[in-house]
Structure formats: structure tokens, C-alpha cells
Backbone as CSV, one residue per row, in Angstrom:
resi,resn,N_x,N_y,N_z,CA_x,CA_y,CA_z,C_x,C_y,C_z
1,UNK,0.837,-1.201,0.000,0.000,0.000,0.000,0.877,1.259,0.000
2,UNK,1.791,1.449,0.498,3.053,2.130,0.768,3.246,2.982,-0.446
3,UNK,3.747,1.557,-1.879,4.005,2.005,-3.021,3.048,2.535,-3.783
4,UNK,1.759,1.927,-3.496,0.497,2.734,-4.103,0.591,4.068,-3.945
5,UNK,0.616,4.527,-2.149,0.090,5.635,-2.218,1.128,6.768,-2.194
6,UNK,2.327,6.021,-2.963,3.596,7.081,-3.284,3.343,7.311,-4.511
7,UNK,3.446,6.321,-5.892,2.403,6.503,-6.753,1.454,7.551,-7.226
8,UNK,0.560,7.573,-5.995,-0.281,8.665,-6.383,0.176,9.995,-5.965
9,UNK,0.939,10.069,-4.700,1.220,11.354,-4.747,2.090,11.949,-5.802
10,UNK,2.463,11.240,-6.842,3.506,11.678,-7.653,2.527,11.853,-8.958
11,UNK,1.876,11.025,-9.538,1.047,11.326,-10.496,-0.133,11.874,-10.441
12,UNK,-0.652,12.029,-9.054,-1.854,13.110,-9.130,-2.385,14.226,-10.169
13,UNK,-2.996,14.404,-10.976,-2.832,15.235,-11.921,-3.206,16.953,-10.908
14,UNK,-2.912,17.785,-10.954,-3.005,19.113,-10.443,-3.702,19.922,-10.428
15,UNK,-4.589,19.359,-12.017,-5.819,19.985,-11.960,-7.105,19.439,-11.956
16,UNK,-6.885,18.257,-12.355,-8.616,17.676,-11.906,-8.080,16.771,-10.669
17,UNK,-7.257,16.623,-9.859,-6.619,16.435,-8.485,-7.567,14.365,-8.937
18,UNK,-7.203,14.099,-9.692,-7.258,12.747,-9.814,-6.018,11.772,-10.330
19,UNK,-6.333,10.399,-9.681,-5.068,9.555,-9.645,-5.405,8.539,-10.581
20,UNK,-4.296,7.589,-11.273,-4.541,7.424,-11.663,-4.962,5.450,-10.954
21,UNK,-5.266,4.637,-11.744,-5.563,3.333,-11.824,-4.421,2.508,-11.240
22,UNK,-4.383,1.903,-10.478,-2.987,0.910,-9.946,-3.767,-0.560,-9.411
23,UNK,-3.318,-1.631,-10.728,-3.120,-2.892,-10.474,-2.310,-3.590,-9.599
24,UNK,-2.295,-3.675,-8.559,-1.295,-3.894,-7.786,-0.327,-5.583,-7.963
25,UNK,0.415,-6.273,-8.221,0.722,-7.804,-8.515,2.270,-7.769,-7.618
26,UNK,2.249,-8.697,-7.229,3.716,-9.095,-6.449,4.321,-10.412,-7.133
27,UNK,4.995,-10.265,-7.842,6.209,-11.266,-8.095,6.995,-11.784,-7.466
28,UNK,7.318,-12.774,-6.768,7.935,-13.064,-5.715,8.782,-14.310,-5.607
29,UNK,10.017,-14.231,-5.515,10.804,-15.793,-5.879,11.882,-15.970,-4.590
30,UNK,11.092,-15.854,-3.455,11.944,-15.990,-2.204,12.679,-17.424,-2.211
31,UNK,13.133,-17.628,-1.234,13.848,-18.876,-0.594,11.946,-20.047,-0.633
32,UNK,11.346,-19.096,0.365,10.119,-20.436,0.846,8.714,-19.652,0.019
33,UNK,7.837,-20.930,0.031,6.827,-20.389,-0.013,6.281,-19.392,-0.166
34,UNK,5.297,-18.201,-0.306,4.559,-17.193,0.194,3.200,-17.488,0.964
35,UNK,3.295,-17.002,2.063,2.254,-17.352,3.334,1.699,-16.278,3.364
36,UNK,1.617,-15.152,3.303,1.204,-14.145,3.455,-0.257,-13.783,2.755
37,UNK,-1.452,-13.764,3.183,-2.626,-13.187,2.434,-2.458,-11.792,1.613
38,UNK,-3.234,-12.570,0.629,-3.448,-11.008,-0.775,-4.443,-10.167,-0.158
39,UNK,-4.990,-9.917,0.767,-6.193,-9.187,0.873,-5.855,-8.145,2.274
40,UNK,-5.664,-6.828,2.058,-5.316,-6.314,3.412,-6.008,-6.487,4.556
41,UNK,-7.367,-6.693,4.158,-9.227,-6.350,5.442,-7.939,-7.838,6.576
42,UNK,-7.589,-9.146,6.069,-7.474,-9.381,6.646,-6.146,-9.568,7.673
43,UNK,-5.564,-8.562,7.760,-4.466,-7.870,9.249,-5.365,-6.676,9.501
44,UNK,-6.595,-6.597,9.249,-7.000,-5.439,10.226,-7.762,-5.913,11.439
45,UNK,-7.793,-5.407,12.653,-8.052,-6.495,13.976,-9.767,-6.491,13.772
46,UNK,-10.308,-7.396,13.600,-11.959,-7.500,13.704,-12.979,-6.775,13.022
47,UNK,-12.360,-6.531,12.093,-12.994,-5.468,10.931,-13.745,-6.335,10.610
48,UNK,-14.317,-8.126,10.501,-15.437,-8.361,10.212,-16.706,-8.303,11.037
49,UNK,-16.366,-7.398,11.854,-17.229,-7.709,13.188,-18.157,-6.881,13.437
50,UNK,-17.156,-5.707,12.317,-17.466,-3.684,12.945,-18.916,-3.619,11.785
51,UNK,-19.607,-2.538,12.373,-20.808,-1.947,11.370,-20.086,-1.874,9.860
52,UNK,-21.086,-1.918,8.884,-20.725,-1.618,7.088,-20.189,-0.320,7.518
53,UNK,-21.146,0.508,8.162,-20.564,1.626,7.768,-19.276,2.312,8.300
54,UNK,-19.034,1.385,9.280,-17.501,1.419,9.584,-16.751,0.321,8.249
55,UNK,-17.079,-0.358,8.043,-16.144,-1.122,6.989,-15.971,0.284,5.889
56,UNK,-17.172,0.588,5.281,-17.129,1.335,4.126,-15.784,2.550,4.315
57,UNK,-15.295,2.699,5.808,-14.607,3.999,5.295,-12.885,3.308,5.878
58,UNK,-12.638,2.225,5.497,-11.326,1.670,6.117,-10.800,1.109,4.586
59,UNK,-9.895,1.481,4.323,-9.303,0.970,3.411,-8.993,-0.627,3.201
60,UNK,-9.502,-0.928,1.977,-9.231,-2.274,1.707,-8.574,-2.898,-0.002
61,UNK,-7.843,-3.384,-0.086,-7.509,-4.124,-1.602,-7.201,-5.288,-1.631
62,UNK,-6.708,-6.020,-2.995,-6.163,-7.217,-2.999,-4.960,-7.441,-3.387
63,UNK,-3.786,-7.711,-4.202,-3.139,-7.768,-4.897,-3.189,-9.252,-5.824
64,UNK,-2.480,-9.330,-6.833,-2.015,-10.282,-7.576,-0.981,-10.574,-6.734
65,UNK,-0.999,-12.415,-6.692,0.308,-12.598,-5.995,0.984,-13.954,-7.687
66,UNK,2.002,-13.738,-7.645,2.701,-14.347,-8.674,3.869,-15.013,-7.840
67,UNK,3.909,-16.098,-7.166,4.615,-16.871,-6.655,6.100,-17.705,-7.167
68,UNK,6.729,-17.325,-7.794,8.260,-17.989,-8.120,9.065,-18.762,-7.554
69,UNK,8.915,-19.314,-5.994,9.838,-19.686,-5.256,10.062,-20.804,-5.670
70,UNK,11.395,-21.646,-4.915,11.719,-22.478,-5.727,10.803,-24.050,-5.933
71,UNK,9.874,-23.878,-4.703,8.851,-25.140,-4.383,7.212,-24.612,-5.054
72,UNK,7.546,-23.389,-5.992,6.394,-22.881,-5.982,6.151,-23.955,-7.282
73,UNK,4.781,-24.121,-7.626,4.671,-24.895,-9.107,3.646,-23.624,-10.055
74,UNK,3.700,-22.694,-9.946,3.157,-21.715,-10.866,3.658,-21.476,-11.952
75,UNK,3.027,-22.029,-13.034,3.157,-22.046,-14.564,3.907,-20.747,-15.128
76,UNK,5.042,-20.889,-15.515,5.513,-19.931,-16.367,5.040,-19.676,-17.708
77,UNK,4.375,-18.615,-18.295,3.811,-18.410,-19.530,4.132,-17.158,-20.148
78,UNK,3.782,-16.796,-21.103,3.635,-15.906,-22.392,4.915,-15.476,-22.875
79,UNK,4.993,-13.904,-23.449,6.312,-13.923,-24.196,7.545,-14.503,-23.962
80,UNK,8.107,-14.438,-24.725,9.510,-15.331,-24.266,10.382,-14.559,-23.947
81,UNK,10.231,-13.123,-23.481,11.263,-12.040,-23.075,11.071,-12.540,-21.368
82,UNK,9.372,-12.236,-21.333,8.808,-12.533,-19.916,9.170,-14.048,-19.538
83,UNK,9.294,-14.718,-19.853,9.576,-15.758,-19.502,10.944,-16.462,-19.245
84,UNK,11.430,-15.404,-19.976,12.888,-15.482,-19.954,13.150,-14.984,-18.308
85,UNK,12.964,-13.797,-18.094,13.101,-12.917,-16.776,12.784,-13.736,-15.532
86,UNK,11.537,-14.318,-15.766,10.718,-15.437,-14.433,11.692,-16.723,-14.012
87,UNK,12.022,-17.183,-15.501,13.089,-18.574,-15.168,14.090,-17.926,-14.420
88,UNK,14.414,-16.462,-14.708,15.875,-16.340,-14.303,15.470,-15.637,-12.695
89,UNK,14.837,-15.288,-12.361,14.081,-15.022,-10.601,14.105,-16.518,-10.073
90,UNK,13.928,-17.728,-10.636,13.451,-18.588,-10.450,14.408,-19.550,-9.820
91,UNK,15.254,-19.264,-10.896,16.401,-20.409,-10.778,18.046,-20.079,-9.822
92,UNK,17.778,-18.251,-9.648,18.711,-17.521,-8.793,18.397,-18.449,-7.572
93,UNK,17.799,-19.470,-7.457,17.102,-20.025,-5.738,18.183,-20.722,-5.786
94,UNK,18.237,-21.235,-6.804,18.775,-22.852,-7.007,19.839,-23.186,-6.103
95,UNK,19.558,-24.103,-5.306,20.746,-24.399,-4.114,22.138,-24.759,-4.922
96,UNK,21.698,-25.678,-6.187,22.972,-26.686,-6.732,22.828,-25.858,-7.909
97,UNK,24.812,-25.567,-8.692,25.516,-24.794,-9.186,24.749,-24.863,-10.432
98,UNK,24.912,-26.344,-10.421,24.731,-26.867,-11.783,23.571,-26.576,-12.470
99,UNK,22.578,-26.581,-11.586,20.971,-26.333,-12.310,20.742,-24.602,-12.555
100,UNK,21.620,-23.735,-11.318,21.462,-22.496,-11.537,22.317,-22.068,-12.998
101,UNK,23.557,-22.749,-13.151,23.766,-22.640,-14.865,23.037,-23.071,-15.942
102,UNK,22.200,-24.257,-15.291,21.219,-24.789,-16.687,19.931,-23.771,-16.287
103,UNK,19.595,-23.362,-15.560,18.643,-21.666,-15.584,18.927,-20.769,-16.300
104,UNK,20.238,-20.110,-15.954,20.756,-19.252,-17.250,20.914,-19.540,-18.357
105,UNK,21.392,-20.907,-18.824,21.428,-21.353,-20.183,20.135,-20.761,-20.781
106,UNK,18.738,-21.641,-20.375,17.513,-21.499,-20.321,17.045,-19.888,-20.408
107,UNK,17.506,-19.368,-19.828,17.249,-17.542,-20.075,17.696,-17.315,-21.256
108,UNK,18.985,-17.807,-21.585,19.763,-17.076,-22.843,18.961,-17.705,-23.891
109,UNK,18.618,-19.045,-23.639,17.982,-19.632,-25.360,16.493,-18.789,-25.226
110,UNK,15.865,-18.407,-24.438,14.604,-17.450,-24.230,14.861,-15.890,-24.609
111,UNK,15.751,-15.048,-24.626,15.814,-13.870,-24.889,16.670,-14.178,-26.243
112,UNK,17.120,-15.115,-26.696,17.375,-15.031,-27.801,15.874,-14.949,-28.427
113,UNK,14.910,-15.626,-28.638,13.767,-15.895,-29.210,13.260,-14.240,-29.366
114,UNK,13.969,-13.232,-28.626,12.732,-12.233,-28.926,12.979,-11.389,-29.927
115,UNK,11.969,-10.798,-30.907,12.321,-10.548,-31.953,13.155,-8.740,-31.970
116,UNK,12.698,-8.059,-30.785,13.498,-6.439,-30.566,14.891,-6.761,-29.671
117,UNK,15.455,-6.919,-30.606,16.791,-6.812,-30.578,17.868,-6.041,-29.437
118,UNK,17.083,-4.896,-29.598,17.783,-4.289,-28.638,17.521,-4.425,-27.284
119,UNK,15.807,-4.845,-27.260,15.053,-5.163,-25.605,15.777,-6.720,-25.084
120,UNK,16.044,-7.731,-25.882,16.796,-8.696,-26.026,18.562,-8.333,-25.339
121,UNK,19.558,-7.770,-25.729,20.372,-7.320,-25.506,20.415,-6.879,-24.115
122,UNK,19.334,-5.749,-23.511,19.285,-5.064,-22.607,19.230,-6.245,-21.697
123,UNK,18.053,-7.088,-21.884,17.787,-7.958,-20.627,18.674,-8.757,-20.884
124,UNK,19.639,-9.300,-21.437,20.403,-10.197,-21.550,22.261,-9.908,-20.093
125,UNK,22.384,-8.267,-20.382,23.128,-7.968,-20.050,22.784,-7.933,-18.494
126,UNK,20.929,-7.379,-18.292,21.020,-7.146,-16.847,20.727,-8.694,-16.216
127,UNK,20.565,-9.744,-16.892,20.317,-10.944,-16.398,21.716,-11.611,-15.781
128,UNK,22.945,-11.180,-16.807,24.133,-11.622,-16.169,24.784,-10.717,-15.293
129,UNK,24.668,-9.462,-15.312,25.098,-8.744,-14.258,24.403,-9.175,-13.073
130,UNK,22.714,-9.821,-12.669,22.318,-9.733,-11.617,22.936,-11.306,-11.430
131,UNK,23.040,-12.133,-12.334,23.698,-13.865,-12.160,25.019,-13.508,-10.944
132,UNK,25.775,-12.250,-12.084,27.375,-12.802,-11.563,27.698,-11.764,-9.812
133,UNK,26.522,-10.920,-9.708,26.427,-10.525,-8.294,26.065,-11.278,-7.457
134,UNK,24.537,-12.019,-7.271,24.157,-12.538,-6.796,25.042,-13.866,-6.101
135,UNK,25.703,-14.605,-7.209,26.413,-15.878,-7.172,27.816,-15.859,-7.346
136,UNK,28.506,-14.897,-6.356,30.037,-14.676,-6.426,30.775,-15.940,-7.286
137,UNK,30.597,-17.220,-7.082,30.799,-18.532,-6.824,31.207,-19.024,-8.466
138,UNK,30.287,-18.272,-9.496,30.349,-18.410,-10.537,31.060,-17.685,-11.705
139,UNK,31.674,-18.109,-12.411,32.275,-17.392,-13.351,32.638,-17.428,-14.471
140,UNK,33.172,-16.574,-15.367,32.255,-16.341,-16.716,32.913,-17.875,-17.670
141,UNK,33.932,-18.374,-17.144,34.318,-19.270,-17.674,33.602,-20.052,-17.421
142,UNK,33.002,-20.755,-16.495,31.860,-21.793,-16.406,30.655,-21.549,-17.620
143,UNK,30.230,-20.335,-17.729,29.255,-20.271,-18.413,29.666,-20.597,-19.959
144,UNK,31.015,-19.679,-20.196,30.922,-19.980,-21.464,30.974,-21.654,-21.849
145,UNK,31.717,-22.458,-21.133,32.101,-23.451,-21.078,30.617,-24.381,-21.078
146,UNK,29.662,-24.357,-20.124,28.396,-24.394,-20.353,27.754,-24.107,-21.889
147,UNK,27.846,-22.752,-22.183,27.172,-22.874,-23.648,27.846,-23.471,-24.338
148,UNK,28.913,-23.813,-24.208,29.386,-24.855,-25.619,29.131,-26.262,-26.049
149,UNK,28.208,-26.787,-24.593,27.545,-28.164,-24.548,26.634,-27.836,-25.052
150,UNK,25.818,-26.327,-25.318,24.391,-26.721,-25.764,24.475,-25.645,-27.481
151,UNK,23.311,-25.755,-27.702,23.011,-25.530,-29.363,23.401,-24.138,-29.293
152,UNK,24.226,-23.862,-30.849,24.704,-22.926,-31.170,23.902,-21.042,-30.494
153,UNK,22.451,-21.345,-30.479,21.623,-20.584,-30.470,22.340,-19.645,-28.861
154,UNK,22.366,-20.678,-28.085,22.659,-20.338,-26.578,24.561,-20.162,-27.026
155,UNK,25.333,-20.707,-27.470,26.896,-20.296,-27.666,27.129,-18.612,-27.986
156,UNK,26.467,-18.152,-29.426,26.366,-17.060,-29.809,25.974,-16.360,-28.798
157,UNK,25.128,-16.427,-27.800,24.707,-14.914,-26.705,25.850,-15.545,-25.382
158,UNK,25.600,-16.284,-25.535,26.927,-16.643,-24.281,28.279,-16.138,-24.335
159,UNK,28.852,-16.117,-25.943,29.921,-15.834,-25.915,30.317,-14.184,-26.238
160,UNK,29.321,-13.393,-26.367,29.045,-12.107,-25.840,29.918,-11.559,-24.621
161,UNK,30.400,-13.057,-23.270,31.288,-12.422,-22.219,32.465,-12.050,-23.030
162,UNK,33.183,-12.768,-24.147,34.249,-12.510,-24.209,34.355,-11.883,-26.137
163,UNK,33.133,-11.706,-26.627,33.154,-10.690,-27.824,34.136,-9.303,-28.040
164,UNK,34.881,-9.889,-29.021,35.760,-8.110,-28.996,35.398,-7.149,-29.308
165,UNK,34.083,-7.638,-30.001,33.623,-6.888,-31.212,32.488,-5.512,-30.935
166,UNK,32.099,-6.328,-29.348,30.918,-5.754,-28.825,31.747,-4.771,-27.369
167,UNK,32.965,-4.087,-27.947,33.722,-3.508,-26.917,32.493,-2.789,-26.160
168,UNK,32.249,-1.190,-26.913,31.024,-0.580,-26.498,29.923,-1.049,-25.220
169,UNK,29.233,-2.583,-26.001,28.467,-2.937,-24.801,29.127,-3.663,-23.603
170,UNK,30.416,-3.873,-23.744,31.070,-4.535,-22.748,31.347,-3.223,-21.502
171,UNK,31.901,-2.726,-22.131,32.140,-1.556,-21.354,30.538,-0.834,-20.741
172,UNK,29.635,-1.024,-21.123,28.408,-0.828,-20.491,28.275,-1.649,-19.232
173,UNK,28.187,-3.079,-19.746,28.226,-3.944,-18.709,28.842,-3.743,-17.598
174,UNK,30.346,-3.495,-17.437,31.082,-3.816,-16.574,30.420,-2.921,-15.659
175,UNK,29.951,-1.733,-16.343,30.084,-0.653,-15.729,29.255,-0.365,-14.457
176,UNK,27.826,-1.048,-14.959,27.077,-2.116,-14.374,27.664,-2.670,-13.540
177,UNK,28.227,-3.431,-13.417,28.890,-4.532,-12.424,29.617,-4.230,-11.524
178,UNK,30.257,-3.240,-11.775,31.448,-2.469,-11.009,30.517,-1.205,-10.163
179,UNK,29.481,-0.511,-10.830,28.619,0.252,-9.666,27.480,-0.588,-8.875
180,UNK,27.410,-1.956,-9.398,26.275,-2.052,-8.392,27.719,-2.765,-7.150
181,UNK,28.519,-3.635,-7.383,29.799,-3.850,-6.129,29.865,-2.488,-5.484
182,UNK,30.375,-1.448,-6.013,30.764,-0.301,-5.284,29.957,0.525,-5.472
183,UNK,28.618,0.929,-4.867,27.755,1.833,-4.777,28.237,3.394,-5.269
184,UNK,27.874,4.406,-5.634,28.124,5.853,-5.874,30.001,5.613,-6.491
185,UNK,29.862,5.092,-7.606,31.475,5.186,-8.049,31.338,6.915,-8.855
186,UNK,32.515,7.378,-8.746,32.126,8.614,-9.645,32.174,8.409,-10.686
187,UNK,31.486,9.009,-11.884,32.224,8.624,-13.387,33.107,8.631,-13.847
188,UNK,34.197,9.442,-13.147,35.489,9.012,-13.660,36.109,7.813,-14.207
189,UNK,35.575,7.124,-12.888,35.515,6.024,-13.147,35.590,4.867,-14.832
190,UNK,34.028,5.375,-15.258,34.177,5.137,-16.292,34.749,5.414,-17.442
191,UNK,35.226,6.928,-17.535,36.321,7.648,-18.624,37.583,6.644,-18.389
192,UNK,38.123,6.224,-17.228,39.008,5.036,-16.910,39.189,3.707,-17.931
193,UNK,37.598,3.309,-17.562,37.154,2.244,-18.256,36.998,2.066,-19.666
194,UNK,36.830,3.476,-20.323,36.705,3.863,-21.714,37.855,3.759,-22.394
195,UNK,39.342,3.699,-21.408,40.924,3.803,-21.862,40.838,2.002,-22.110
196,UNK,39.972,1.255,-21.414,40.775,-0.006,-21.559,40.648,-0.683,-22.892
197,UNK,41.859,-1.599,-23.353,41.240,-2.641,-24.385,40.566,-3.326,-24.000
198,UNK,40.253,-4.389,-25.494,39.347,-5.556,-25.036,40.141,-6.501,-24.384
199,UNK,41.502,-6.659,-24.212,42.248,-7.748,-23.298,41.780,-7.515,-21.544
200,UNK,42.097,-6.328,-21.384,42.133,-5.317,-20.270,40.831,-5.447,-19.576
201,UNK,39.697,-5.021,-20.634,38.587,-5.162,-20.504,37.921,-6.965,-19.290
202,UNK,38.829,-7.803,-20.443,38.608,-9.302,-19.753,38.873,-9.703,-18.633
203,UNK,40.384,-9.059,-18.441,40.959,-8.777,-17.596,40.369,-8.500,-15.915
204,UNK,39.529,-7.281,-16.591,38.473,-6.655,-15.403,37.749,-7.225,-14.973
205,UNK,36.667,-7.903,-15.711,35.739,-8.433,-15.511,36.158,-9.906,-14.930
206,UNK,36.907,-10.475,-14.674,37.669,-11.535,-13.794,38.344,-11.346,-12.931
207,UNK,38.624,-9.920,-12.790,39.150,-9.771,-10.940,38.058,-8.682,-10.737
208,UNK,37.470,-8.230,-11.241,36.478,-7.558,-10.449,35.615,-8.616,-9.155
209,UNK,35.329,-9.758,-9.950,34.408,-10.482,-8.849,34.997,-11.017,-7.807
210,UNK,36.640,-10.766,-7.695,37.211,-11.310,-6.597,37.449,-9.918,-5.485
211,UNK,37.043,-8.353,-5.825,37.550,-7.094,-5.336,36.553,-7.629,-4.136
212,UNK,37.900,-7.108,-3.061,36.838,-6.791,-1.968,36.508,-5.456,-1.401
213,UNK,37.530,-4.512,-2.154,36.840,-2.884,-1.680,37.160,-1.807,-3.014
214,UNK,37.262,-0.990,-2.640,37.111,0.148,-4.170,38.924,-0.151,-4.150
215,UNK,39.910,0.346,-3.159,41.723,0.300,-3.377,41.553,-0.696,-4.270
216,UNK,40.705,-2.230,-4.495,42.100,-2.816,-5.758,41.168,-2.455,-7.137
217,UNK,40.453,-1.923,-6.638,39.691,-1.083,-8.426,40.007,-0.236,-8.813
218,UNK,41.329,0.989,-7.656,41.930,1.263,-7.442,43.301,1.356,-8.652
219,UNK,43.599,0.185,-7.699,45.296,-0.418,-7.952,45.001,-1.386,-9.689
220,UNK,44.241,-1.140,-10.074,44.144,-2.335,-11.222,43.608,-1.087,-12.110
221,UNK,43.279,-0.022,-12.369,43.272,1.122,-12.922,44.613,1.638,-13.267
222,UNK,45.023,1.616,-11.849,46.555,2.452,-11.886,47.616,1.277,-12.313
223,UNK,46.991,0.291,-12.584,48.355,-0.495,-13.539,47.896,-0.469,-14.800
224,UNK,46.479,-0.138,-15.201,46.094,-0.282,-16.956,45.796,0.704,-17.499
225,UNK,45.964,1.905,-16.266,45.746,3.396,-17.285,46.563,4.210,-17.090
226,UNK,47.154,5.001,-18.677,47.999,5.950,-18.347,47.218,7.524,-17.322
């Protein structure tokens, strides 16, 4: 309700002082279950008890609940961008290594399928930036190594970690990767990152996931940039 009614204070229109429509849905791919009721009336203490016309003036809604967890059995469906995104909420649970790489595989042969190219790309990049945060444990060599067991379809976006070709979006990525580790980096930062090659580049992106504070992002700048 929180986010609703931030929502409205932001889109309120100013002059006919009306808000707009909010579907409310929760997506949710915790560790357990979801226990929690969709319906607020019930955490309010004995509100079935009170007069209508006390009900009528207490706020009440429902939400959509969309359950992901890993014991959840709720059907994954429709586009294959969306579906791509759900497997990959889904399978971040995954206790064992192995199945959380055959999840991502599974994402990549799914956002390949979509036909905007560039919306494809986008989610592709933020799917492995949120993989290789989430799962210190993993790394880009496993994956590529992974797509090469399966059909060309999944090799081609897999091997995107180590594309020379795609310097530009690499350097997006990292960049990504390197501000969500170190919160508020300045941009300098990235003018840094803009000096590196694509060796350099690889380079980064394989000791970045071992940094444990900003000094060796630091010290690994100040050995690859003049």
C-alpha cells in the first residue's frame, strides 16, 4: 500500500486532483513459499465484526500474488522475453551450481527468441550482471564453457562475455557490475574504463568479482591506465 500511495502522490494530476488506476501484482521468488494473504481487510483487527458503515470507510484491496519460489509450481507463460526474466528469478534459488547454470542457459535460449533486438540485448546484459552478483561462486568461464555443450543458439549470446567486437556494450556492462559492487562510483571512473582494451577489458571483468573494496579497483586502474 506504501508504493500505491507514493504513486499517487507523484502522479496526481493538479488539476482535476485525480489519480490514476494501480493494479497492484507481487512477483515473488523468495527462498520459501509465500504465506502471506493477498487481501489487506485481513491484518485489520476485527474489521469483520465492525458496522458496514464502519467497513465502508477503512481501506481495503487485494493484490495479484505471482509466486516464483523455488517449491512454488506456478506455470511460467507468455512472451519469451517474460519468460525469460521469471526462469531467471526462479532459478537464482537454485541451491545446486549446476541447475542455476542450466537456468541461465535457459534464459539465454529465451531472450534469444525475442524478436526487438535491442530489448533482447538489454535484458540479456542485466540478467548476467544480476547472475554474476548474486552468485560470487560463478564465473564467466563456467558459463561460457556451459554454452558450448548446448546448441549454437545459446553459444552465440553466451559468448558475448568474451566478444571483442561488442567492446562498447562490454564496457556498459562492466560498468554495471562495477557500480552495483561499489555503490556511488564517480564517473570518472568510467572515462578510466573507456581507456581499456578488449584484453584489459577481460581482464576486469575476472578480478572484479574477486575485489573486496574500491583500493584494488583502485590499484588495477593504476596499472592499466595511463
Amino acid at each position: 500500500m506504501r508504493y500505491m500511495t507514493k504513486i499517487w502522490e507523484e502522479r496526481m494530476d493538479s488539476k482535476s486532483k485525480k489519480v490514476p488506476v494501480i493494479i497492484p501484482l507481487v512477483i515473488y521468488h523468495g527462498k520459501n513459499v509465500w504465506k502471506i494473504d493477498t487481501r489487506l481487510w485481513k491484518y485489520i483487527e476485527r474489521i469483520d465484526e465492525m458496522p458496514k458503515a464502519i467497513q465502508r470507510m477503512i481501506p481495503d484491496f487485494t493484490f495479484r500474488l505471482y509466486d516464483y519460489s523455488p517449491k512454488s509450481e506456478t506455470a511460467i507463460k507468455g512472451r519469451a522475453i517474460l519468460q525469460a526474466v521469471l526462469k531467471m528469478l526462479k532459478a537464482i534459488r537454485a541451491k545446486d551450481k549446476e541447475k542455476l547454470i542450466e537456468g541461465f542457459m535457459e534464459f539465454v535460449s529465451l531472450v534469444e527468441n525475442e524478436s526487438d533486438i535491442q530489448l533482447a540485448n538489454e535484458i540479456f546484459d542485466l540478467g548476467l550482471v544480476y547472475l554474476l552478483n548474486r552468485e560470487s561462486d560463478i564465473t564467466k568461464e563456467e558459463l561460457i564453457r556451459a554454452s558450448l555443450e548446448r546448441g549454437d543458439s545459446v553459444q552465440t549470446l553466451a559468448q558475448r562475455l568474451l566478444d571483442e567486437g561488442r567492446q562498447e556494450g562490454r564496457e556498459e556492462l562492466l560498468w554495471k557490475m562495477m557500480t552495483k559492487k561499489f555503490p556511488d562510483l564517480d564517473p570518472d571512473y568510467y572515462k578510466r574504463l573507456a581507456q581499456l582494451d578488449s584484453v584489459k577489458l577481460d581482464e576486469l571483468s575476472l578480478e572484479l568479482l574477486d575485489m573486496q573494496d574500491r583500493q584494488a579497483l583502485d590499484t588495477f586502474f593504476s596499472r592499466n591506465c595511463e
